[in-house]
VOLO-699959 format. One line per 2 residues: for each residue x, y, z of N, C-alpha, C. Coordinates in Angstrom, 3 decimals. Layout:
% residues N
X/Y/Z/X/Y/Z/X/Y/Z; ...
END
This chain:
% residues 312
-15.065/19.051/6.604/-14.648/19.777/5.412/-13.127/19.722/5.231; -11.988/19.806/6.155/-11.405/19.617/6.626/-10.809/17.901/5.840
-10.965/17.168/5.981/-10.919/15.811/5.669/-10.897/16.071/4.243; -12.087/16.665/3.356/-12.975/16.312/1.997/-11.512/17.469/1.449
-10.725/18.303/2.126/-10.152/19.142/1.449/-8.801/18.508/1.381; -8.020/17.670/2.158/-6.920/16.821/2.084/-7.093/15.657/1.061
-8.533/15.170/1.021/-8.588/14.535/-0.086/-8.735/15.097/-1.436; -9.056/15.975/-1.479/-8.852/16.893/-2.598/-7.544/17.324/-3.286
-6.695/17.105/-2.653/-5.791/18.070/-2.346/-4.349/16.252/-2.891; -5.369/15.505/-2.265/-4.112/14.419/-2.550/-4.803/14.002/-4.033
-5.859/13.790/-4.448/-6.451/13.448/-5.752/-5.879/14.120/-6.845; -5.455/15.508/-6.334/-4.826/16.376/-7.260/-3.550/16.132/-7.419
-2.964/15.956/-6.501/-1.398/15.292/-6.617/-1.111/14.338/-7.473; -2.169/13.336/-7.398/-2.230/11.756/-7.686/-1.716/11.866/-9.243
-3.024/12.926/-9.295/-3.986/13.014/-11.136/-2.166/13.654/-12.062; -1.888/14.578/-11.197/-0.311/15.003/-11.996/0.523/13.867/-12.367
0.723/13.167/-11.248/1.730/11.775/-10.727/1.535/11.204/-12.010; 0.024/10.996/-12.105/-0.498/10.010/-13.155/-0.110/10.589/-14.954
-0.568/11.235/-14.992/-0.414/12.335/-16.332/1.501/12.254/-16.535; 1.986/12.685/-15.297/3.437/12.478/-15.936/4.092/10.533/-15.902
2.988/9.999/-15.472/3.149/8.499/-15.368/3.079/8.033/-16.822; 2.132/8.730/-17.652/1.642/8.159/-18.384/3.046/8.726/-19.837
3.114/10.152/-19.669/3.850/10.814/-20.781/5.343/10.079/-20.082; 6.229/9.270/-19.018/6.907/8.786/-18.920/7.127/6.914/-19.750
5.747/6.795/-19.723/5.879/5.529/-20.270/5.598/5.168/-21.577; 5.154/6.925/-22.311/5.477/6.565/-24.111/6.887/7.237/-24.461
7.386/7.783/-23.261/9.027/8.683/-23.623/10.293/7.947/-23.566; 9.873/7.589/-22.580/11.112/6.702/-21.435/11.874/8.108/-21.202
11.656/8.861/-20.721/12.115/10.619/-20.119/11.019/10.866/-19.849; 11.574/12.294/-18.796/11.261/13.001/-17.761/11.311/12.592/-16.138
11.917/11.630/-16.369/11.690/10.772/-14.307/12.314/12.039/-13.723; 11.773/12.263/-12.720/12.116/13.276/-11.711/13.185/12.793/-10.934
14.309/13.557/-11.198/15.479/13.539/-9.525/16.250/12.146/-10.367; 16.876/11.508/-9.270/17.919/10.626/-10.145/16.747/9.283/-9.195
16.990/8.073/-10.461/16.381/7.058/-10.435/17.184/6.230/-9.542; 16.636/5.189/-8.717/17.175/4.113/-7.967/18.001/3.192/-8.879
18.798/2.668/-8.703/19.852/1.764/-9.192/19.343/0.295/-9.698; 18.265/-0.105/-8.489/17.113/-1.387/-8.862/16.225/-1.139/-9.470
15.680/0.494/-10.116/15.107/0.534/-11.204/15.206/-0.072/-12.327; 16.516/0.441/-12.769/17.408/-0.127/-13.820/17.160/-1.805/-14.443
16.632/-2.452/-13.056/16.623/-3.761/-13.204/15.442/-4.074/-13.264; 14.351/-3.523/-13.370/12.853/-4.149/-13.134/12.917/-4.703/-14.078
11.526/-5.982/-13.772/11.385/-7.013/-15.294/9.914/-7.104/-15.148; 9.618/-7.520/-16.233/8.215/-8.237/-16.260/7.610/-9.215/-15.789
6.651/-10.210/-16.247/6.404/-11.233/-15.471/7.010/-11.954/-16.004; 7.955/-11.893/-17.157/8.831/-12.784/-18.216/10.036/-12.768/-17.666
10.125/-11.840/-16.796/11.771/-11.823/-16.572/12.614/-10.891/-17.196; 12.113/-10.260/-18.028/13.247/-9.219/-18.955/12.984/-8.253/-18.801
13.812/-7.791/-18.464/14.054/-6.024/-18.215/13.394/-5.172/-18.606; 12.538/-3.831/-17.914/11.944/-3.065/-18.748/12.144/-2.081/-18.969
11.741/-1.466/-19.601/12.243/0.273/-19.885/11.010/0.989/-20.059; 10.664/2.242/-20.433/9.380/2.843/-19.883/8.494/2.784/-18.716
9.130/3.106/-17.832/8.460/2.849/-16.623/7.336/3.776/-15.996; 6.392/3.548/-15.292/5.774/4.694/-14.603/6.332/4.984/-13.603
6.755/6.105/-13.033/7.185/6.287/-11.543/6.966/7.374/-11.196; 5.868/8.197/-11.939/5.837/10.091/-11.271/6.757/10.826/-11.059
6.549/11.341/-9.881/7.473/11.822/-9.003/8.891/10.988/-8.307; 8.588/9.649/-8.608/9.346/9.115/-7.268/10.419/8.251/-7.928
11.331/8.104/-7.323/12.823/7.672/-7.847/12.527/5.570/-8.545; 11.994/5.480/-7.558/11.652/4.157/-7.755/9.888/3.447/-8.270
10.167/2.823/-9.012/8.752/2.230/-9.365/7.114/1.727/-8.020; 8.393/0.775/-7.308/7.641/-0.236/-6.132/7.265/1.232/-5.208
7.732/2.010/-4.945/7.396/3.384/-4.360/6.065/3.752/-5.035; 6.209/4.036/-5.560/5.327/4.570/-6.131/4.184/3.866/-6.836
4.382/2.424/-6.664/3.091/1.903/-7.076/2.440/2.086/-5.245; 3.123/1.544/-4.392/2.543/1.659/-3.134/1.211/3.221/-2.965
1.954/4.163/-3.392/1.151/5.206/-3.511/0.215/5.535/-4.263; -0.028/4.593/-5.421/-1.110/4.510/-6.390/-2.480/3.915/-5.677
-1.890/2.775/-4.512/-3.019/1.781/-4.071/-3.629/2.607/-3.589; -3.979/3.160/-2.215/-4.856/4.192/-1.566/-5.467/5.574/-2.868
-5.417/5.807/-3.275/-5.973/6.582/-4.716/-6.813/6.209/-5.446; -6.685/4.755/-6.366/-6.929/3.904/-6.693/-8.538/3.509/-6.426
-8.230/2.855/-4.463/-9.205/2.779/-3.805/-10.345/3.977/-3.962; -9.369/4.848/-3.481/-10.621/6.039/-3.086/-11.222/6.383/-4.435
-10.976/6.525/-5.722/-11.192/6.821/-6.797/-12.457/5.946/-7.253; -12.512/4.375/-6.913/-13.191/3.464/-7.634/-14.645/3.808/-6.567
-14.063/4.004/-5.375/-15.485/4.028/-4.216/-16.128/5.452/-4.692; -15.596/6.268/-5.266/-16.087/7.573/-5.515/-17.128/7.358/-6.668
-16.267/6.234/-7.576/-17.381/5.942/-8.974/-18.250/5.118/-8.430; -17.456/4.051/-8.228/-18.798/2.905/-7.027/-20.261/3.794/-6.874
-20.487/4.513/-5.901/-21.519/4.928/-5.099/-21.787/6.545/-6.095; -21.142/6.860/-7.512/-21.342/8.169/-7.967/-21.263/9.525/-6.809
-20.278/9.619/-5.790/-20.369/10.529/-5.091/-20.628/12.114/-6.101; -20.374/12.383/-7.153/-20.459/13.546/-7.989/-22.136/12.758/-9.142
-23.277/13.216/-8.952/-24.228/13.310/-9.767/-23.929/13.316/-10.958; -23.961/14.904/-11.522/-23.789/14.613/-12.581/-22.543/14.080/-14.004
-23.308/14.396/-15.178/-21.763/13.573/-15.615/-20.850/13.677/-16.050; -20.618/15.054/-16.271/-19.086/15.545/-15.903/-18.127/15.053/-15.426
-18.524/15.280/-14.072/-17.615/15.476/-12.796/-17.342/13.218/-12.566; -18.501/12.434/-13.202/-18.473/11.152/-12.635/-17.403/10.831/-13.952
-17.648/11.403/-15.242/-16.777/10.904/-16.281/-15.552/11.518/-15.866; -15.174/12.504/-15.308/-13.740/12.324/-14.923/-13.288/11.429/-14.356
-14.217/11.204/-13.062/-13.400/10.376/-11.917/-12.847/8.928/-12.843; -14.119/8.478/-13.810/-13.626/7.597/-14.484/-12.381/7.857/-14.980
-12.307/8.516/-15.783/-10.997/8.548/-16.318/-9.805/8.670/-15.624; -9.831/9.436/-14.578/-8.723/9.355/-13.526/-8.794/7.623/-12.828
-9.389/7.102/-12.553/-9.325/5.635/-12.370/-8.527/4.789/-13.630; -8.936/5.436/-14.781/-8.321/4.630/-15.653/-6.921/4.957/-15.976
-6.447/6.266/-15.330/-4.909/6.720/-15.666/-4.343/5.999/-14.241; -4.716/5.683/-13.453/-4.443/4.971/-12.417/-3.741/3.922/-12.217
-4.947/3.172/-12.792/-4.703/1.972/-12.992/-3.644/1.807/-14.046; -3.776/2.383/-15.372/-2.558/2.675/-16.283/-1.328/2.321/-15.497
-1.407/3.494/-14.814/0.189/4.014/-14.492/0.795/3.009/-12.873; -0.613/1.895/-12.840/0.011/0.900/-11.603/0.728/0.122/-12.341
0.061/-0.183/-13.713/0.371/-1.837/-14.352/1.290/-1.486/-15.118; 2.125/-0.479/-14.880/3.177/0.153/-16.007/4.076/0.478/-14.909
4.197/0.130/-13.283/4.950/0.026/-12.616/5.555/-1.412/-12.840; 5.180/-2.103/-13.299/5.262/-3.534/-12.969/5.943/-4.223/-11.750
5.117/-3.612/-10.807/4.561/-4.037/-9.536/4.151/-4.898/-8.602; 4.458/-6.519/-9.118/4.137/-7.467/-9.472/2.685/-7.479/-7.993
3.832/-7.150/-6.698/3.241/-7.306/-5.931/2.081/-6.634/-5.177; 2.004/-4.992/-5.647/1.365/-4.086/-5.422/0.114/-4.393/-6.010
0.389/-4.786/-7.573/-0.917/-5.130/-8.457/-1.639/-6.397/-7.592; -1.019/-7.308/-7.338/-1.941/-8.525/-6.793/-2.478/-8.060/-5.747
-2.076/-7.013/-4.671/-2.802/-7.018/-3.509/-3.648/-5.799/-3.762; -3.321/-5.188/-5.084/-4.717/-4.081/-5.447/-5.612/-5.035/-6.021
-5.582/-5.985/-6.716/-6.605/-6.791/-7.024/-7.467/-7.593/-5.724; -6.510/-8.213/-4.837/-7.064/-8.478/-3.699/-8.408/-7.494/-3.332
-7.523/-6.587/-2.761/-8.484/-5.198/-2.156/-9.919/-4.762/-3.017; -9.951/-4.945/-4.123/-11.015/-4.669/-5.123/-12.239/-6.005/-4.886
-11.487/-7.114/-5.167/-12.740/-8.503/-4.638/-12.910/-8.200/-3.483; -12.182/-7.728/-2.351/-12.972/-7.258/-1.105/-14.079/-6.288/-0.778
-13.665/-5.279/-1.352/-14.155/-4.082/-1.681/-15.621/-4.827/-1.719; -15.808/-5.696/-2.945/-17.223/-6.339/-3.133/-17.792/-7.240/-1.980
-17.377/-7.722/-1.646/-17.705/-8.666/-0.568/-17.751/-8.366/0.781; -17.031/-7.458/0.965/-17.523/-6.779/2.553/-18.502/-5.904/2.856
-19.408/-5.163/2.369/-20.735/-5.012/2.113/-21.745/-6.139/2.763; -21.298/-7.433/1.995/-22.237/-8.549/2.416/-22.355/-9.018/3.814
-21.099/-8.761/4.607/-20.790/-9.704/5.840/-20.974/-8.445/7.032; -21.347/-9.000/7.867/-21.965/-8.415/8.968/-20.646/-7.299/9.682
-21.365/-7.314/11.140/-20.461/-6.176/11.918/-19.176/-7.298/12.371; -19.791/-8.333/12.659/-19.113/-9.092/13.553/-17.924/-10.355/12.431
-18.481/-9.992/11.101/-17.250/-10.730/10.350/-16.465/-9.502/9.517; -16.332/-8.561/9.318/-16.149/-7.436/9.171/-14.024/-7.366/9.492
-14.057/-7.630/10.854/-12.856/-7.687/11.572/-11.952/-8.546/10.910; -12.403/-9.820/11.527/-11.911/-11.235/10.850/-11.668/-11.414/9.145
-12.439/-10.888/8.579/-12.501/-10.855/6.745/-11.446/-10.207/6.865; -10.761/-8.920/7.007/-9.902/-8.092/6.828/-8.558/-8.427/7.546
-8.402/-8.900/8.678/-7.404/-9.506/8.762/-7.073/-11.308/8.583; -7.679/-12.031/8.041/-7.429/-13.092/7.448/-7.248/-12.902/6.193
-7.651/-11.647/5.585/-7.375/-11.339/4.272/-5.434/-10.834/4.395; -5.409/-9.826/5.349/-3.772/-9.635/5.286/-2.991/-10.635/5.464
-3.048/-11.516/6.624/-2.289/-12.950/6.760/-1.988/-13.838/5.657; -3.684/-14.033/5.535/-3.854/-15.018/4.452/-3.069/-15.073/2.887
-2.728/-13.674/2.601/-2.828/-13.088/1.777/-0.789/-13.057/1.616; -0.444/-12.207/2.672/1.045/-12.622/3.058/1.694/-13.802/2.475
0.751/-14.966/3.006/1.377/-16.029/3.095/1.158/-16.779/1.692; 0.403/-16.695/1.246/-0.159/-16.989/-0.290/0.914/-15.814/-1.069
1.040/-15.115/-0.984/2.261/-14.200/-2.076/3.273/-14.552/-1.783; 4.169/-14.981/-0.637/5.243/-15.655/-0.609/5.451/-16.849/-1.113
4.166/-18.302/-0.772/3.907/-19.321/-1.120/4.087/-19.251/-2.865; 3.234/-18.280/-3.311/3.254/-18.247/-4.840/4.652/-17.769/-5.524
5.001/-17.043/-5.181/6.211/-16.112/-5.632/7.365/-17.175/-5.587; 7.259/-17.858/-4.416/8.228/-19.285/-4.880/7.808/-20.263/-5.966
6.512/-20.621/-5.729/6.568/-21.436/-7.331/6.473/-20.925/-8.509; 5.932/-19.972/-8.382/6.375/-19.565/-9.900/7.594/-19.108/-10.335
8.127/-18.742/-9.637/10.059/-18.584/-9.468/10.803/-20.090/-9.940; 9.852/-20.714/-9.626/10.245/-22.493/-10.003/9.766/-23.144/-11.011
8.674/-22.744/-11.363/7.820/-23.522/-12.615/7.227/-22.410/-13.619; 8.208/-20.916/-13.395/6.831/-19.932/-14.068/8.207/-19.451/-14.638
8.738/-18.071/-14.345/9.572/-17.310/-14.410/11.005/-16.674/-13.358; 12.074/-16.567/-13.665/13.150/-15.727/-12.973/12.481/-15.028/-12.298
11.372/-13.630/-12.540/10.799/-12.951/-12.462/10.976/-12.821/-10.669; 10.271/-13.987/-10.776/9.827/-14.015/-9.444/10.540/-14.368/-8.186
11.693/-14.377/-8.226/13.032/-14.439/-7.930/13.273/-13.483/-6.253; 12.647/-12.686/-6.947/12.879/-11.582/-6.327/11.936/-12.180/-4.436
11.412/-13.020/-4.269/10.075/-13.467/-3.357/11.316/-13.435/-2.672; 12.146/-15.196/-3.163/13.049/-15.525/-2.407/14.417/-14.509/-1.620
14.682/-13.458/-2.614/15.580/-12.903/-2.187/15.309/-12.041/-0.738; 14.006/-11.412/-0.707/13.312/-11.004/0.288/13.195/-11.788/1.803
13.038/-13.091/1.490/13.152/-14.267/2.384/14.418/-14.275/3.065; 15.618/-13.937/2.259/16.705/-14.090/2.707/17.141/-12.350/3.383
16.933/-11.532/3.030/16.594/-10.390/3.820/15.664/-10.363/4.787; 14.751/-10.874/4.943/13.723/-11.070/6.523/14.544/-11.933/7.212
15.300/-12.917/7.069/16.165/-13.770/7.932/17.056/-12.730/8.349; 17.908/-12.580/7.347/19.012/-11.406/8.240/18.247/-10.607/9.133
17.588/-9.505/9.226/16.891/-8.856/9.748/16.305/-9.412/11.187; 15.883/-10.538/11.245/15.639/-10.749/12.567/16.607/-11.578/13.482
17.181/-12.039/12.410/19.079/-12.808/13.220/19.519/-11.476/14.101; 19.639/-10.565/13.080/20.119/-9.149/14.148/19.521/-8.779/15.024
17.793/-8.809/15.240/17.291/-8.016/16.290/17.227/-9.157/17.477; 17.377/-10.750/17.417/17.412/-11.487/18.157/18.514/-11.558/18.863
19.819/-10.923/18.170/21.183/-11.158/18.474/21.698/-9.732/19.108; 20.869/-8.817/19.081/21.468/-7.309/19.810/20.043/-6.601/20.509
20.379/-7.055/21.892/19.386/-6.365/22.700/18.659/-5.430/22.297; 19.875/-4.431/22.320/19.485/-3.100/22.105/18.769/-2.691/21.040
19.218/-3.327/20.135/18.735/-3.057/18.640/16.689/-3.543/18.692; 17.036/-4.696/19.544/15.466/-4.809/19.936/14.612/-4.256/20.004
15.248/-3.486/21.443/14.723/-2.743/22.239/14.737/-1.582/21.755; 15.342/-0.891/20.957/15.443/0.588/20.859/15.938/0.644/19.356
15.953/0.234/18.727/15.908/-0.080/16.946/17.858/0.229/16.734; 18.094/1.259/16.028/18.825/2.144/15.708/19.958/1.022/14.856
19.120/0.227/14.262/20.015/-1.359/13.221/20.334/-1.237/11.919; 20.242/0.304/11.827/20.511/0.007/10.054/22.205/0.284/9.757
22.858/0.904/10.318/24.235/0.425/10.443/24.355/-0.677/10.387; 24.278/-1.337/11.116/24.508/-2.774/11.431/23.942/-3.735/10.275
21.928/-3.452/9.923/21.865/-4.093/8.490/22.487/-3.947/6.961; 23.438/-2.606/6.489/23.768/-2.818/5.657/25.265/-3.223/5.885
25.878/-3.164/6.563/27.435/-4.263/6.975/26.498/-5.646/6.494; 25.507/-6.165/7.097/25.302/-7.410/6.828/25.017/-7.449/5.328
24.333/-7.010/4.288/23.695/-6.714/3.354/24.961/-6.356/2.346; 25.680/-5.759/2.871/26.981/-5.883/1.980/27.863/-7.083/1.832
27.981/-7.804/3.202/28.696/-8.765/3.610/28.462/-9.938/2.846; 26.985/-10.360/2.695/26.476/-11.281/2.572/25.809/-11.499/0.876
25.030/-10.116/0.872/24.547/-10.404/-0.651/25.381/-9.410/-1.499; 26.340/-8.293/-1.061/27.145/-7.475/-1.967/26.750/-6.410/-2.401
25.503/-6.272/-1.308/24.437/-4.976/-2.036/24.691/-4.026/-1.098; 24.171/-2.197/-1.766/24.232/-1.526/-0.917/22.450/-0.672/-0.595
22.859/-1.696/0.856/21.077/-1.508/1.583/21.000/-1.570/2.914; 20.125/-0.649/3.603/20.145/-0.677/5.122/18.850/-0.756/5.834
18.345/-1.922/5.102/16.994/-2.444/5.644/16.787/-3.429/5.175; 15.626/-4.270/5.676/15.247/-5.504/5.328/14.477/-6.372/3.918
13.598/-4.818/3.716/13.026/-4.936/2.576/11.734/-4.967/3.210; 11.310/-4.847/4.211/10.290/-4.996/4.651/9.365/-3.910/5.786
8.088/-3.115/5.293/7.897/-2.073/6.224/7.615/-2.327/7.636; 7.365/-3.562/8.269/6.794/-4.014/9.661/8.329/-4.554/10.357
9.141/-5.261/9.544/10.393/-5.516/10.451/11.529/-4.182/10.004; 11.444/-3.407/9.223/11.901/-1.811/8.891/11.866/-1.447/10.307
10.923/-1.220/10.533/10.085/-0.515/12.603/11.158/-0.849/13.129; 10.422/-2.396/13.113/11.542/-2.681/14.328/13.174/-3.246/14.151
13.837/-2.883/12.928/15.420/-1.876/13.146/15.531/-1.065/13.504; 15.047/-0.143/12.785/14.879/1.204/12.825/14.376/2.129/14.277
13.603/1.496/15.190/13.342/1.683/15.989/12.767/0.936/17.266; 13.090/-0.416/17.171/12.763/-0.738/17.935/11.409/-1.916/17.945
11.712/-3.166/18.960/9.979/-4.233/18.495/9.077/-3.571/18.964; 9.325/-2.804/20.207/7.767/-2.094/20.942/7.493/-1.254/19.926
7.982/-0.500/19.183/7.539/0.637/18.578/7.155/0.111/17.413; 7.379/-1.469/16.939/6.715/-1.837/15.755/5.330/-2.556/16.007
5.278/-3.153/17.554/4.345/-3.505/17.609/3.213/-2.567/17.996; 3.485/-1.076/18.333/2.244/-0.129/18.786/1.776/0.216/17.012
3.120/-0.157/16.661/2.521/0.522/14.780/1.335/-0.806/14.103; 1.693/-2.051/14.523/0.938/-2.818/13.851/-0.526/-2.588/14.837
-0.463/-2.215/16.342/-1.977/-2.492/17.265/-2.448/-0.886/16.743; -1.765/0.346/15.650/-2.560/0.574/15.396/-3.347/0.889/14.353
-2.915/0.006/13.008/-3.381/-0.931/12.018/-4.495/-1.452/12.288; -4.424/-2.623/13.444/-5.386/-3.475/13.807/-6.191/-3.117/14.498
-6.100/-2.142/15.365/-7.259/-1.270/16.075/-8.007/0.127/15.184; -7.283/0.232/14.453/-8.032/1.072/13.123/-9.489/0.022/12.345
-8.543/-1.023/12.282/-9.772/-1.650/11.469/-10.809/-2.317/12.720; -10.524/-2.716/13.752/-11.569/-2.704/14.736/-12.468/-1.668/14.938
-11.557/-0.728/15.239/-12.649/0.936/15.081/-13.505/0.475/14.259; -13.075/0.117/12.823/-14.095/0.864/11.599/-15.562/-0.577/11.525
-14.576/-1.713/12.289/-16.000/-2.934/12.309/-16.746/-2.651/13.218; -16.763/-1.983/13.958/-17.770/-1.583/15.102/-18.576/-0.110/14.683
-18.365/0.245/12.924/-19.278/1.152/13.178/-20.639/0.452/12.080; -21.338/1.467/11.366/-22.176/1.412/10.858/-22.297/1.704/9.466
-23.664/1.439/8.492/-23.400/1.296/7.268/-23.219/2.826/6.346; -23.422/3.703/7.169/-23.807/4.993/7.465/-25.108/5.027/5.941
-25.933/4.636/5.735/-27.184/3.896/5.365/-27.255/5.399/4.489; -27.740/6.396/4.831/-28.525/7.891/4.800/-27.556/8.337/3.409
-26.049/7.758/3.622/-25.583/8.439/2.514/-25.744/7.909/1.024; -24.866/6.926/1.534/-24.745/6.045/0.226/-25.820/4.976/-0.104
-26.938/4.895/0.702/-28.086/4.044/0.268/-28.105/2.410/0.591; -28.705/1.876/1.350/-29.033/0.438/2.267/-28.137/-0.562/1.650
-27.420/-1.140/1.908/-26.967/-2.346/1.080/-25.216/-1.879/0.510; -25.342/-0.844/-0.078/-24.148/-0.016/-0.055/-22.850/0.066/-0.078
-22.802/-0.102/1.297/-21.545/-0.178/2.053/-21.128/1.239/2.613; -20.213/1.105/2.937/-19.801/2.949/3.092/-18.372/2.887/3.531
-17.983/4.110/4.284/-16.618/4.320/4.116/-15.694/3.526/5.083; -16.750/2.452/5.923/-15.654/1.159/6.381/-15.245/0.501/5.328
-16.039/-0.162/4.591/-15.688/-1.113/3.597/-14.593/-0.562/2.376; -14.624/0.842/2.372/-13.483/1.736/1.828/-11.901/1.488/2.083
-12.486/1.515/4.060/-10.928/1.553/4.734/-10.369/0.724/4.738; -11.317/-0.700/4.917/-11.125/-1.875/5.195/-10.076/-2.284/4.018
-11.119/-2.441/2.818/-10.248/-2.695/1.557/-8.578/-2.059/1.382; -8.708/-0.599/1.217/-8.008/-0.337/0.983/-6.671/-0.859/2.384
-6.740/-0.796/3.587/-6.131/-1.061/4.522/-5.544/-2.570/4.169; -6.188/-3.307/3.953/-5.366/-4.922/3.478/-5.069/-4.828/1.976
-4.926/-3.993/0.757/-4.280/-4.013/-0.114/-3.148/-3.249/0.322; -3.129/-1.859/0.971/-1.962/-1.153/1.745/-0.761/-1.686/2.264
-1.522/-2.291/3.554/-0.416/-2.573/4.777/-0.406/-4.259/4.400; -1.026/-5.067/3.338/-0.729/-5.878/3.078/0.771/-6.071/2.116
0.685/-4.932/0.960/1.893/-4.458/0.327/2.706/-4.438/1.171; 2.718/-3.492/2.451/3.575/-3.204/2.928/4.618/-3.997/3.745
4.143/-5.174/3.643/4.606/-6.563/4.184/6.239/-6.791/3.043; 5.933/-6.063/1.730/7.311/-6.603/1.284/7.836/-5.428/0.730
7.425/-4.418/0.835/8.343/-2.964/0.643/8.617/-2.386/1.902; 9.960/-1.391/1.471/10.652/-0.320/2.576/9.654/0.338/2.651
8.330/0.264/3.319/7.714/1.855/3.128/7.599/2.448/4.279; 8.544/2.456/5.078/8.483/3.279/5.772/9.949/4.382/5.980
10.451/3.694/4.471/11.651/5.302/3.726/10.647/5.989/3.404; 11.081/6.506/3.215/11.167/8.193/2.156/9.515/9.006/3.072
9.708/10.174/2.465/9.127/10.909/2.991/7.533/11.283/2.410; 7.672/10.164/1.266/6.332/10.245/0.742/5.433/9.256/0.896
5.811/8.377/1.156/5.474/6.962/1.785/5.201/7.230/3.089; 5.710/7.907/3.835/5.377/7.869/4.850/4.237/8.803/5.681
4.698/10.121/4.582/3.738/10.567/4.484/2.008/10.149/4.310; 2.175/9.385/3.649/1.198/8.575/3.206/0.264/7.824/4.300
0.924/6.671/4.705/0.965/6.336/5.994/0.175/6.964/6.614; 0.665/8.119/7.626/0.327/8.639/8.590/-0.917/9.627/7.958
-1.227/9.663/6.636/-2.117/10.490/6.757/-3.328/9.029/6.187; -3.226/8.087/6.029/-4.470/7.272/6.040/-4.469/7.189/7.600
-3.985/6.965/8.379/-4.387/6.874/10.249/-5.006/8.369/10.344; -4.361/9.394/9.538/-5.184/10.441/10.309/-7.036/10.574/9.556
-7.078/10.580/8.685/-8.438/10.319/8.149/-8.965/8.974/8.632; -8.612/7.941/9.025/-8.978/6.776/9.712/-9.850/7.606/10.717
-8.939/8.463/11.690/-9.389/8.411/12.980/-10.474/9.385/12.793; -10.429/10.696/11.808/-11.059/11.846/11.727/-12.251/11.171/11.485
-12.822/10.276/10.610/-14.109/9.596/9.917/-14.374/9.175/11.025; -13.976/8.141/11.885/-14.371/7.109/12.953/-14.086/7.612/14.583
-13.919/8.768/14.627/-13.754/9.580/15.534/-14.631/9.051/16.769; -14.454/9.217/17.851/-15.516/8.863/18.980/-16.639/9.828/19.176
-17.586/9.030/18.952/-18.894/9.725/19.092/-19.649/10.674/18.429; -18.526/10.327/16.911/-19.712/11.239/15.879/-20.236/10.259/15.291
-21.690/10.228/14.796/-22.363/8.944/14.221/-21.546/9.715/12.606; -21.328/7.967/12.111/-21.036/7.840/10.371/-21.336/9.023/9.510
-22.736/9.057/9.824/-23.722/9.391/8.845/-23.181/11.126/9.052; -22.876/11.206/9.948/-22.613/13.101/9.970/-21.656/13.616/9.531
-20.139/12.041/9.613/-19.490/12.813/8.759/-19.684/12.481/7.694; -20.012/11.859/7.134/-20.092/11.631/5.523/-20.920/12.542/5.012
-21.950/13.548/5.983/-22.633/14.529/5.023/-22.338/15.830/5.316; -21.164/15.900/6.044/-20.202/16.662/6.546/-20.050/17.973/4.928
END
């Protein structure tokens, strides 16, 4: 109950986020708090600058699309399987899916949107594949997936739009970033590099920034490679957990799927994003974060069968 009330509780957050997402992007007013400076600069897939942005609560767009994805998810699996009968309560959820989605593609997000689209063709297809491809689907989907958005983001930067510009610049921030942790022990070993990354970041590209641009090599400045690599084994042991359980059959009905194929999805549109945003600034992001591991673990807990919590 416990679980069903945090999700409650974040759906409600979302649904505001969204509502002032939406009255932000026929105003161009109301953004909360003072806006990021690279706001200013977002573009389309054309390249030109936009104005009306969605961003809720949060200073920056790419923020806050990150926080749309997990919502998103949970919202569509809720209509998916009709968790609410009658049709009230199912025509809302619709509609909250559709202010959602609104207020992602009005981040212009470039990258958030592709790996929420990702996560959605998964969503469908992992249902089909067993216990034992379950694992493998989900992380060949993050890799795979990595490497195909970088791959792309350069050519179309070359044969498409400026737009996409932005891939490469990232490229050149993941280089800095690990020149430093290769080049200072300590910084290795025990993070504490963001001094040190924005001297470089000023030095080099003229900007003022003290990270890489990236939430998995973020860690390890910020704190260190061991402490980025216990963060990625427990990503990857989350989604092991969830391939070793069951379809939990009783709830959602044979064939189904259930709330692995939930995590799964949503987990490689997530921490796949998270491959090219800071998200492990701010306090809402991170928030975030740590509370999909904590419902991870609460659902897949040791030794409660599926089926009990889901009728929990």
């Amino acid at each position: 109950q416990q679980v069903f009330s945090v999700i409650g509780c974040f759906l409600l957050g979302i649904s505001i986020n969204g509502i002032l997402g939406v009255v932000q992007t026929m105003t161009n007013r109301y953004y909360i708090g003072e806006m990021h400076d690279i706001a200013f600069l977002k573009t389309d897939q054309y390249g030109d600058i936009v104005e009306y942005l969605a961003m809720g609560f949060f200073s920056h767009p790419n923020g806050y699309a990150l926080f749309l994805i997990p919502g998103i998810f949970l919202v569509l699996f809720m209509v998916r399987h009709r968790i609410f009968p009658d049709r009230t309560r199912h025509a809302s959820l619709l509609l909250l899916l559709a202010l959602l989605v609104y207020n992602l593609l009005h981040t212009y997000s470039k990258g958030a949107i592709a790996w929420t689209a990702l996560g959605v063709l998964l969503s469908f297809y992992l249902p089909r594949l067993g216990e034992k491809r379950f694992f493998p689907a989900c992380m060949i989907s993050i890799i795979g997936g990595i490497v195909a958005m970088v791959l792309s983001g350069a050519l179309l930067f070359v044969y498409y739009s400026s737009a996409f510009g932005t891939t490469l610049g990232r490229l050149a921030y993941w280089w800095e970033g690990v020149n430093l942790l290769l080049g200072d022990s300590a910084i290795f070993l025990f993070g504490g590099g963001f001094d040190d990354m924005e001297a470089i970041m000023r030095s080099m590209f003229g900007i003022t920034m003290n990270h890489a641009h990236n939430g998995y090599l973020n860690q390890a400045l910020f704190h260190g490679v061991p402490a980025m690599m216990l963060f990625i084994a427990v990503v990857v042991g989350n989604l092991r957990t969830a391939a070793g359980r069951g379809n939990g059959g009783k709830w959602l009905g044979p064939g189904k799927g259930s709330y692995k194929h939930l995590i799964g999805a949503c987990y490689v549109a997530y921490f796949g994003e998270y491959f090219f945003e800071p998200a492990q600034l701010g306090v809402n992001t991170q928030m975030l974060t740590f509370l999909i591991f904590a419902i991870t673990a609460v659902i897949f807990r040791e030794g409660v069968p599926q089926e009990e919590v889901s009728g929990a």
